[in-house]
Biopython code that builds the backbone (N, CA, C, O; Angstrom):
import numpy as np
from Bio.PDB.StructureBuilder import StructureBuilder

atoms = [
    (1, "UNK", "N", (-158.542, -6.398, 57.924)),
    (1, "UNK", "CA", (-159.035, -7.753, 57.785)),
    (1, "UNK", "C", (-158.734, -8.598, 59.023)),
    (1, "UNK", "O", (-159.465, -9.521, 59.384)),
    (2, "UNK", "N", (-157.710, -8.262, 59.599)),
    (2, "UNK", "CA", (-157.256, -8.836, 60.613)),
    (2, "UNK", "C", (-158.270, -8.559, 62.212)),
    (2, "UNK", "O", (-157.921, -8.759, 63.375)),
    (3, "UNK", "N", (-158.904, -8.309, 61.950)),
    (3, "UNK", "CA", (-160.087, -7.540, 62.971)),
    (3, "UNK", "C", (-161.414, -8.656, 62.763)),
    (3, "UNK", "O", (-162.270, -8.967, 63.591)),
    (4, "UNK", "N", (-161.278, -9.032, 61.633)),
    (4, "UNK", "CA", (-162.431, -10.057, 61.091)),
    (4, "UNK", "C", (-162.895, -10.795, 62.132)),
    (4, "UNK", "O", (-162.030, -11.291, 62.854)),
    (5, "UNK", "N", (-164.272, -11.038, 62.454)),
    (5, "UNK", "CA", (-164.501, -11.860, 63.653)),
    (5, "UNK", "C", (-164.849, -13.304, 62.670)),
    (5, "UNK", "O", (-165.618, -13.403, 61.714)),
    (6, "UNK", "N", (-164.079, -14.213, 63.230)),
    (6, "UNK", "CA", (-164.181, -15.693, 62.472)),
    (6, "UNK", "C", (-164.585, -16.637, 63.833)),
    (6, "UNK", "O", (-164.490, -16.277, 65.007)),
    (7, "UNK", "N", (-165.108, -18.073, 63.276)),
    (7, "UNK", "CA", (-165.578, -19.011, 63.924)),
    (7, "UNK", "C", (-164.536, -20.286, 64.107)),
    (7, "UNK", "O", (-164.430, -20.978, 63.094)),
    (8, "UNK", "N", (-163.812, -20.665, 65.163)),
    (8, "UNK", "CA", (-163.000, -21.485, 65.383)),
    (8, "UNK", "C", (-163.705, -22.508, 66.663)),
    (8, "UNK", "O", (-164.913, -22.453, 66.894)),
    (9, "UNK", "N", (-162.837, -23.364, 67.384)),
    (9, "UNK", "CA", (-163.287, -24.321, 68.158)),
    (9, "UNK", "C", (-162.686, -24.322, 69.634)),
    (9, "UNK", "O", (-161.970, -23.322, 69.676)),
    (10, "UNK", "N", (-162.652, -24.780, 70.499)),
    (10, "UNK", "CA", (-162.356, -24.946, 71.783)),
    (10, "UNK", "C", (-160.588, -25.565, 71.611)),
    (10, "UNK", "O", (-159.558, -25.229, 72.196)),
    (11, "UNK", "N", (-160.856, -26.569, 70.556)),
    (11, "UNK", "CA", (-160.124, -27.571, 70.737)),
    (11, "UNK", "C", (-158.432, -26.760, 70.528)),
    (11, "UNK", "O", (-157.429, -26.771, 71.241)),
    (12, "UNK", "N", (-158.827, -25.947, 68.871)),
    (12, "UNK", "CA", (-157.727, -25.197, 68.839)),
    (12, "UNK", "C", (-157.575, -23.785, 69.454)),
    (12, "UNK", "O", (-156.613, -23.105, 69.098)),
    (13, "UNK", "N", (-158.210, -23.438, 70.100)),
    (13, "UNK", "CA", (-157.803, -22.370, 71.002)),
    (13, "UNK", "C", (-157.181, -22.888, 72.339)),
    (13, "UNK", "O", (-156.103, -22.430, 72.719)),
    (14, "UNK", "N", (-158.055, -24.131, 73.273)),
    (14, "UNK", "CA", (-157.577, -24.206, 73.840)),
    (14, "UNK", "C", (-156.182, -25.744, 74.461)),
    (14, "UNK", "O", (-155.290, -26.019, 75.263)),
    (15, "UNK", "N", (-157.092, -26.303, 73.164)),
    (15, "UNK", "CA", (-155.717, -27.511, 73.647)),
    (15, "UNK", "C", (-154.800, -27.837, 72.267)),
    (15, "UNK", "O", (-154.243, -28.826, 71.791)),
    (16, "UNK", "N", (-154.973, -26.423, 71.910)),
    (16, "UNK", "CA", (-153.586, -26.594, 70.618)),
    (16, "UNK", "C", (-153.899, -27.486, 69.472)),
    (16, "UNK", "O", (-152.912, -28.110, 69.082)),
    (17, "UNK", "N", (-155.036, -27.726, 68.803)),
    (17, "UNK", "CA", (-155.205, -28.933, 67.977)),
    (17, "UNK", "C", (-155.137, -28.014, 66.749)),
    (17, "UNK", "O", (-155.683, -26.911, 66.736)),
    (18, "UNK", "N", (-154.469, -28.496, 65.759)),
    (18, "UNK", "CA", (-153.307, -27.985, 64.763)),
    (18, "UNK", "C", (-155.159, -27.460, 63.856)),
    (18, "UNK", "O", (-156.229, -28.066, 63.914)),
    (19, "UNK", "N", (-154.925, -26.584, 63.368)),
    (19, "UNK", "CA", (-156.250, -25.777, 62.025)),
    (19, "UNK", "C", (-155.360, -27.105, 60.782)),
    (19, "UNK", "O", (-154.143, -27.288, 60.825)),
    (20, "UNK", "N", (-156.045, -27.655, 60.058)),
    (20, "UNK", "CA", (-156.191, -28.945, 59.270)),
    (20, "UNK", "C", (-157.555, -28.352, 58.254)),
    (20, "UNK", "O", (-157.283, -28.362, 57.054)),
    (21, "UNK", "N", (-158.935, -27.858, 58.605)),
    (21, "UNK", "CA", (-160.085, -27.549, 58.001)),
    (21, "UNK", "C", (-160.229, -26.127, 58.147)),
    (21, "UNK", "O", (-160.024, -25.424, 59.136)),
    (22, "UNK", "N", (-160.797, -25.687, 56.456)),
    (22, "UNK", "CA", (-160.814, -24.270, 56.573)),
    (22, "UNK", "C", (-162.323, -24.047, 55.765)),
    (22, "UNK", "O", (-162.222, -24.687, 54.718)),
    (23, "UNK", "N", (-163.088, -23.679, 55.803)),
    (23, "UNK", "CA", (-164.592, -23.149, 55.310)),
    (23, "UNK", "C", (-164.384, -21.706, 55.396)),
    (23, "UNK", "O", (-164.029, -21.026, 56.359)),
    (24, "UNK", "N", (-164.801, -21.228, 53.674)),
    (24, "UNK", "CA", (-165.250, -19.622, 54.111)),
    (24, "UNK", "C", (-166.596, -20.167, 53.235)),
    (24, "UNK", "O", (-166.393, -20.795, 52.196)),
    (25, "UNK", "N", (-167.871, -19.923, 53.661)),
    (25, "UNK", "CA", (-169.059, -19.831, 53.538)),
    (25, "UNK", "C", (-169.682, -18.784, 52.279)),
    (25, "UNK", "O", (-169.030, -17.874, 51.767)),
    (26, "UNK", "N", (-171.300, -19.207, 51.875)),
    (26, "UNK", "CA", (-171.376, -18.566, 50.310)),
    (26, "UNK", "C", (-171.069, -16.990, 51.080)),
    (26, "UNK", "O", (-170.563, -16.097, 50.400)),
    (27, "UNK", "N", (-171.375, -16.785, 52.341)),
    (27, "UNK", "CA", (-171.423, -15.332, 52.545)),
    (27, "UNK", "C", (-170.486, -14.478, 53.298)),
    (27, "UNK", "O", (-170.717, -13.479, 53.979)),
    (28, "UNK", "N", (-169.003, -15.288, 52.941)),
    (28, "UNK", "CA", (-167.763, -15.092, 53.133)),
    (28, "UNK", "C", (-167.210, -15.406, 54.483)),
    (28, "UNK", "O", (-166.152, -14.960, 54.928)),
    (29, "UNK", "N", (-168.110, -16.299, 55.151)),
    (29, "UNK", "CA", (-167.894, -16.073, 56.757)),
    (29, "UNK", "C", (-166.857, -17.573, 56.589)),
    (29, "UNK", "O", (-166.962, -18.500, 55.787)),
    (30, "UNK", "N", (-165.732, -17.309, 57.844)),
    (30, "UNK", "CA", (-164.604, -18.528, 57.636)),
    (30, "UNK", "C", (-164.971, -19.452, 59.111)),
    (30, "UNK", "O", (-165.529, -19.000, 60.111)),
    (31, "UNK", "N", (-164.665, -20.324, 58.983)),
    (31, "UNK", "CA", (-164.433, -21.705, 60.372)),
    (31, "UNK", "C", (-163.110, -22.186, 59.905)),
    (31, "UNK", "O", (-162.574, -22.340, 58.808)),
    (32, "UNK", "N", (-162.748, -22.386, 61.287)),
    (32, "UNK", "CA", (-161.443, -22.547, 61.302)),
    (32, "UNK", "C", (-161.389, -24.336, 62.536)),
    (32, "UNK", "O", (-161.671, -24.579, 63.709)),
    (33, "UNK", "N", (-161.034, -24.879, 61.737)),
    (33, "UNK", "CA", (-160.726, -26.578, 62.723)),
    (33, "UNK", "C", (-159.640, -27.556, 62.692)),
    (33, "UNK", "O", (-158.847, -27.799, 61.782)),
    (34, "UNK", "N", (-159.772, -28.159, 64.057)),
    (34, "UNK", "CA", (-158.564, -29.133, 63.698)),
    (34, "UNK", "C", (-159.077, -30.187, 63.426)),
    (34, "UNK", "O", (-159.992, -30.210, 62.603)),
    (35, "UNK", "N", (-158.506, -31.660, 64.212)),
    (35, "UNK", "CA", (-158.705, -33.009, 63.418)),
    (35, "UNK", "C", (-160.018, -33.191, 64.439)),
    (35, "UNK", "O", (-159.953, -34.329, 64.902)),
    (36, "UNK", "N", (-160.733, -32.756, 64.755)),
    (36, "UNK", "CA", (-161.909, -33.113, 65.642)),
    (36, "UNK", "C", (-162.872, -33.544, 65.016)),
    (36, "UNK", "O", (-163.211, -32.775, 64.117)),
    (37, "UNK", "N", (-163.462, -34.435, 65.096)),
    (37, "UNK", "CA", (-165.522, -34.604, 64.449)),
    (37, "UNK", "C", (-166.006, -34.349, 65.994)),
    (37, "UNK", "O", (-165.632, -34.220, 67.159)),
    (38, "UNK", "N", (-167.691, -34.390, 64.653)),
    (38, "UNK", "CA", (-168.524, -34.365, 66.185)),
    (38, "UNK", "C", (-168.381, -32.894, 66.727)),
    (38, "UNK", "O", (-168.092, -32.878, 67.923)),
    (39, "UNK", "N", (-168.483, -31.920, 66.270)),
    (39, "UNK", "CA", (-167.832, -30.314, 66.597)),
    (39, "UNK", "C", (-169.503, -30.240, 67.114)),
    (39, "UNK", "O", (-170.517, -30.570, 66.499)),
    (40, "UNK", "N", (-169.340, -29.671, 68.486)),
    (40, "UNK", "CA", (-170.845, -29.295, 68.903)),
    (40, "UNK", "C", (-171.297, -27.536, 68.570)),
    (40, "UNK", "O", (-170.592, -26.869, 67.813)),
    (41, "UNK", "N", (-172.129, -27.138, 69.019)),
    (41, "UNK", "CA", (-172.097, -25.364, 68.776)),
    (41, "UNK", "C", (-171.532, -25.164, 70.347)),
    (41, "UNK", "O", (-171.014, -24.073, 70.583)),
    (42, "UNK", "N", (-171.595, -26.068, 71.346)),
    (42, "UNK", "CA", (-171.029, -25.517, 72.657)),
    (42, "UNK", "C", (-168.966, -25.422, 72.333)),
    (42, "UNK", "O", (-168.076, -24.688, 72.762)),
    (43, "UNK", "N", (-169.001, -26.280, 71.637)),
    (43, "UNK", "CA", (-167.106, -25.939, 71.330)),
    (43, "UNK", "C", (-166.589, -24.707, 70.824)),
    (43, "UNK", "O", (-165.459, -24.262, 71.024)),
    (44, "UNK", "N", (-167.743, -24.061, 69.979)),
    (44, "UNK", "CA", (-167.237, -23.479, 68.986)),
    (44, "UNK", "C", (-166.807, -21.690, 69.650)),
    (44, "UNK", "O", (-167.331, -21.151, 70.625)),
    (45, "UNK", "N", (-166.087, -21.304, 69.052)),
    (45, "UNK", "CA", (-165.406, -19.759, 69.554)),
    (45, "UNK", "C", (-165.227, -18.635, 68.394)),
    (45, "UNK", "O", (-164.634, -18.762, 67.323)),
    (46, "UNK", "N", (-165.973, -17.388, 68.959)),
    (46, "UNK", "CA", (-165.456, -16.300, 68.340)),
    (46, "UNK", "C", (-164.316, -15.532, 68.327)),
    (46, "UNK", "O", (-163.916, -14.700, 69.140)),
    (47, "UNK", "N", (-163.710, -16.044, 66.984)),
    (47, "UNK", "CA", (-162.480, -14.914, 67.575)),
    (47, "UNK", "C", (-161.860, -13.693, 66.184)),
    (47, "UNK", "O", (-162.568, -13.568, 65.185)),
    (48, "UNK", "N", (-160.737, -13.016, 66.281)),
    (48, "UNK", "CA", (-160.595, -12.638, 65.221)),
    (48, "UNK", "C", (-159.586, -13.319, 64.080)),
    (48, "UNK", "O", (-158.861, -14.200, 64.542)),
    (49, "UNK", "N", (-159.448, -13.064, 62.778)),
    (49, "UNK", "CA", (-158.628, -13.564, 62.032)),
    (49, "UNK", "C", (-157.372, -13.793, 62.450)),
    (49, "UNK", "O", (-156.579, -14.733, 62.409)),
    (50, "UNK", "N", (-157.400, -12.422, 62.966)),
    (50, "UNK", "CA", (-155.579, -12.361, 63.192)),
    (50, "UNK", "C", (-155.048, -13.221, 64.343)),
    (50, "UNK", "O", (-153.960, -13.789, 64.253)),
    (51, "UNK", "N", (-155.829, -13.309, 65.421)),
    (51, "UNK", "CA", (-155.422, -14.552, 66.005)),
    (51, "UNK", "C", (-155.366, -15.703, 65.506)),
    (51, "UNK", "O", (-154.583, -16.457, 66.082)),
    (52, "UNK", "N", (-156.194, -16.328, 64.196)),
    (52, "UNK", "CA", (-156.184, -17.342, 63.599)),
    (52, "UNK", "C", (-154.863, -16.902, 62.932)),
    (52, "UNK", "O", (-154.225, -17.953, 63.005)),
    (53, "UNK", "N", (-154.187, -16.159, 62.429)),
    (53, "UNK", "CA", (-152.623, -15.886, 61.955)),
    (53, "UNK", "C", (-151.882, -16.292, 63.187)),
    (53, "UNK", "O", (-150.975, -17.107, 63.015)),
    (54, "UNK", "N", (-152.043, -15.990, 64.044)),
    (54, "UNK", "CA", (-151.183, -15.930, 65.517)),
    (54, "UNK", "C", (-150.637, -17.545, 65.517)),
    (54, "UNK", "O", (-149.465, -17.911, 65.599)),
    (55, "UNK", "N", (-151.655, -18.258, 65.418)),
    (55, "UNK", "CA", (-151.658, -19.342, 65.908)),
    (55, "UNK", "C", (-151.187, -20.618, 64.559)),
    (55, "UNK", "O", (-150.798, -21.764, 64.785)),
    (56, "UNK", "N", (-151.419, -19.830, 62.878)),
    (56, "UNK", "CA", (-151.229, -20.528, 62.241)),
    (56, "UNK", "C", (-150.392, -19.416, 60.823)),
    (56, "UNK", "O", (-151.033, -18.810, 59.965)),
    (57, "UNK", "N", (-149.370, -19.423, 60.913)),
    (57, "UNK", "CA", (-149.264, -17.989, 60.127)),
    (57, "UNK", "C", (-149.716, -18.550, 58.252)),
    (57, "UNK", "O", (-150.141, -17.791, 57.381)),
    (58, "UNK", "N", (-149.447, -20.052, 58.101)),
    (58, "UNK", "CA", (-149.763, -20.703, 56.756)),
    (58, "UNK", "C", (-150.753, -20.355, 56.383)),
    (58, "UNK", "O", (-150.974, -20.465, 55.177)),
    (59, "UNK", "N", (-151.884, -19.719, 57.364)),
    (59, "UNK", "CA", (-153.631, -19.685, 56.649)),
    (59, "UNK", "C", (-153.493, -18.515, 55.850)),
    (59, "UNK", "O", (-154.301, -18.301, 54.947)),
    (60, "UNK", "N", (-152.228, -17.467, 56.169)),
    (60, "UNK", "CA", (-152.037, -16.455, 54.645)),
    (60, "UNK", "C", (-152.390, -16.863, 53.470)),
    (60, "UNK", "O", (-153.149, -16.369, 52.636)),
    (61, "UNK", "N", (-151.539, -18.166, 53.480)),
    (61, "UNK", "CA", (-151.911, -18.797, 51.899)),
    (61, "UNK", "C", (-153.227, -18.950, 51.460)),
    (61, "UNK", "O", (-153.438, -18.551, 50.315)),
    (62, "UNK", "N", (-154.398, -19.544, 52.229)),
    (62, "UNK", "CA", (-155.376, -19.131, 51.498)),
    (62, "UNK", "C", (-156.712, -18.055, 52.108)),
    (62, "UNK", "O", (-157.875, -18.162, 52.498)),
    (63, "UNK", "N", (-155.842, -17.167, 51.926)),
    (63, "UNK", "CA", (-156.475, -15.835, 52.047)),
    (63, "UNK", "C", (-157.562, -15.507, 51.182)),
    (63, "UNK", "O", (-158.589, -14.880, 51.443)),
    (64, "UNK", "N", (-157.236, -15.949, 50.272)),
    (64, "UNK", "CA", (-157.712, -15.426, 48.962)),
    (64, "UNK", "C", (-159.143, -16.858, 48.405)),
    (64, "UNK", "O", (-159.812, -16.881, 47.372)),
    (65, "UNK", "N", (-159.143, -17.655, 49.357)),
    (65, "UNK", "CA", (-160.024, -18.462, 49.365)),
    (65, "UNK", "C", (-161.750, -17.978, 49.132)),
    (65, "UNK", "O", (-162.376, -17.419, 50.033)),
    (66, "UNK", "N", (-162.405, -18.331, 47.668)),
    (66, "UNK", "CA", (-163.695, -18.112, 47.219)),
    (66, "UNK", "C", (-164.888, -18.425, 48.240)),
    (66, "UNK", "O", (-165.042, -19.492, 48.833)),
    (67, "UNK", "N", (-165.631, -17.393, 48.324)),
    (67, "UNK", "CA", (-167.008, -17.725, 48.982)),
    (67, "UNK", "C", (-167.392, -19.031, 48.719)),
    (67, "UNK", "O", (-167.225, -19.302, 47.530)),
    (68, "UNK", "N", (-167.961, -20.181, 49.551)),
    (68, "UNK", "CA", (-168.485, -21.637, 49.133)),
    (68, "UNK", "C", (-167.087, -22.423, 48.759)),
    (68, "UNK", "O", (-167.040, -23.072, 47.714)),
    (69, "UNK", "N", (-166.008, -22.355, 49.594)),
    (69, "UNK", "CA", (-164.844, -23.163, 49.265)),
    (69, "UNK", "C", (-164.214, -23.739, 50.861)),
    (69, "UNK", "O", (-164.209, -23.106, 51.917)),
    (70, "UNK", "N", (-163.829, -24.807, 50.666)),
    (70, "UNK", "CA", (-163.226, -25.514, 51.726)),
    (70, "UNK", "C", (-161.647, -25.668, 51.731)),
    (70, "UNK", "O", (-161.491, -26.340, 50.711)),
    (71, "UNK", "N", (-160.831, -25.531, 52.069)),
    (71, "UNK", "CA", (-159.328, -26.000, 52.246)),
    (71, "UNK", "C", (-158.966, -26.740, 53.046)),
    (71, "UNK", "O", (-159.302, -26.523, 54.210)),
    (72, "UNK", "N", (-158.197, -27.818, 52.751)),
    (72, "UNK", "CA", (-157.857, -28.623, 54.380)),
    (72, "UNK", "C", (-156.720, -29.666, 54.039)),
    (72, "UNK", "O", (-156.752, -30.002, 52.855)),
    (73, "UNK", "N", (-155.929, -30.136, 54.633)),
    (73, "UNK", "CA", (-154.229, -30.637, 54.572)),
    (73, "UNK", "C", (-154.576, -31.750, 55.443)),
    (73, "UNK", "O", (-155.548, -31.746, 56.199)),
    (74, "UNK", "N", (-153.616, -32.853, 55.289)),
    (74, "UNK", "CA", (-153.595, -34.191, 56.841)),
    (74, "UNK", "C", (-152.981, -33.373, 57.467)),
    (74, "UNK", "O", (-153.978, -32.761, 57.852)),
    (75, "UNK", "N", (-151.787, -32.580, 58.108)),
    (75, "UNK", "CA", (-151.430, -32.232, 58.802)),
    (75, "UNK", "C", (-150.715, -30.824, 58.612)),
    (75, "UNK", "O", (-150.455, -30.634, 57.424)),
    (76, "UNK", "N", (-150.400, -29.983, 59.287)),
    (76, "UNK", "CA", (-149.559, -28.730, 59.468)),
    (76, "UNK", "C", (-147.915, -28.608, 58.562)),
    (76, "UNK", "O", (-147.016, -29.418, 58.793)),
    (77, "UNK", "N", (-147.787, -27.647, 57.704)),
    (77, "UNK", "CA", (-146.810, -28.271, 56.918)),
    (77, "UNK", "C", (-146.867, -28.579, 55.602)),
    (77, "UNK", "O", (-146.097, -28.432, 54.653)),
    (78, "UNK", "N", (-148.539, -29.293, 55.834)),
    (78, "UNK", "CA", (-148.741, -29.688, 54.166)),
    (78, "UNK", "C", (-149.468, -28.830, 53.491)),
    (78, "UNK", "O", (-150.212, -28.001, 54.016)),
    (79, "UNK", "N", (-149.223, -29.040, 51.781)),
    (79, "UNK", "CA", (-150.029, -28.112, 50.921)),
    (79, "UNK", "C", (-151.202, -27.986, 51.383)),
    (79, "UNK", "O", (-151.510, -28.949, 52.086)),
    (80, "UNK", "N", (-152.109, -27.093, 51.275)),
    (80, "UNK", "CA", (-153.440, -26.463, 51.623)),
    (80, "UNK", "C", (-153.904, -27.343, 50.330)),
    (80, "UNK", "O", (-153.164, -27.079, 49.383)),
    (81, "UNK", "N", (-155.047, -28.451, 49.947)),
    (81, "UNK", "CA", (-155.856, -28.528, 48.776)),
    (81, "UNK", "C", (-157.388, -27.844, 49.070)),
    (81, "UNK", "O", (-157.995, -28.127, 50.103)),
    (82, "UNK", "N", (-157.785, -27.185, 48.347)),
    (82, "UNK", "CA", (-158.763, -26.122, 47.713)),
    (82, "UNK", "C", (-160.566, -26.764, 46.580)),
    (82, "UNK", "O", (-160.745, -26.890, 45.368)),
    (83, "UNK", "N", (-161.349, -26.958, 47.603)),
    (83, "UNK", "CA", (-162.163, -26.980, 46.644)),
    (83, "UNK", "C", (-163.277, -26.759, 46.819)),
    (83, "UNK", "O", (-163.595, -26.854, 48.004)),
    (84, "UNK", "N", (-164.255, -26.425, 45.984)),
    (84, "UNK", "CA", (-165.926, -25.811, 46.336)),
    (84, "UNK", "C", (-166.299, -26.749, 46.825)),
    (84, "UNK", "O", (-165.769, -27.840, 46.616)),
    (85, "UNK", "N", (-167.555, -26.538, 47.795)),
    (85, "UNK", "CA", (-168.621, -27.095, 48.424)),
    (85, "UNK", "C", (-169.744, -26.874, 48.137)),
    (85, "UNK", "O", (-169.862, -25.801, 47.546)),
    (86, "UNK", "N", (-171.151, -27.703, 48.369)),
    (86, "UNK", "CA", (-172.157, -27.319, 48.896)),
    (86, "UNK", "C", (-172.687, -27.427, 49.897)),
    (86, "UNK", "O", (-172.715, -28.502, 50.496)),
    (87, "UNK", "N", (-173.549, -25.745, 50.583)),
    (87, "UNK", "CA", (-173.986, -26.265, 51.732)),
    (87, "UNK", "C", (-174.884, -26.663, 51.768)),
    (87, "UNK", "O", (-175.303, -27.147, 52.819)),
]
sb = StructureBuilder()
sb.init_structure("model")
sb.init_model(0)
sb.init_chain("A")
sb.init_seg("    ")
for serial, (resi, resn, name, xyz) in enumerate(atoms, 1):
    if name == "N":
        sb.init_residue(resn, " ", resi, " ")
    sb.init_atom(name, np.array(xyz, "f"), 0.0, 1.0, " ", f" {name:<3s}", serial, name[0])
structure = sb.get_structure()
């Protein structure tokens, strides 16, 4: 699983901006973000899961996160809250 190619941002790969937003999509695909709006498709980065562990080892916790569900905290530290979306 750790091989998983997931969708993250510039911001937290490259200027450290804490993962806060988590999307896994109806067709299991995850995005991974920090406190940024305004996310363009030029920010955005392929990478694998396990670097998203590297960088945040808490996103274990919701591993187990349902197709069409969002997770997201004010800051690093805090409980993960969990809930469906539509896209």
């Amino acid at each position: 699983m750790e091989d998983l190619a997931v969708i993250s941002t510039k911001f937290v790969l490259e200027d450290n901006s804490p993962i806060i937003s988590v999307f896994k999509d109806n067709e299991g695909d995850w995005q991974f973000f920090g406190k940024e709006k305004d996310i363009t498709e030029e920010d955005a980065r392929v990478i694998s899961l396990g670097e998203v562990l590297k960088i945040d080892q808490s996103i274990k916790d919701i591993l187990t996160l349902n197709n069409g569900s969002h997770a997201w905290r004010e800051a690093v530290g805090e409980e993960w809250k969990i809930e469906k979306y539509d896209e």
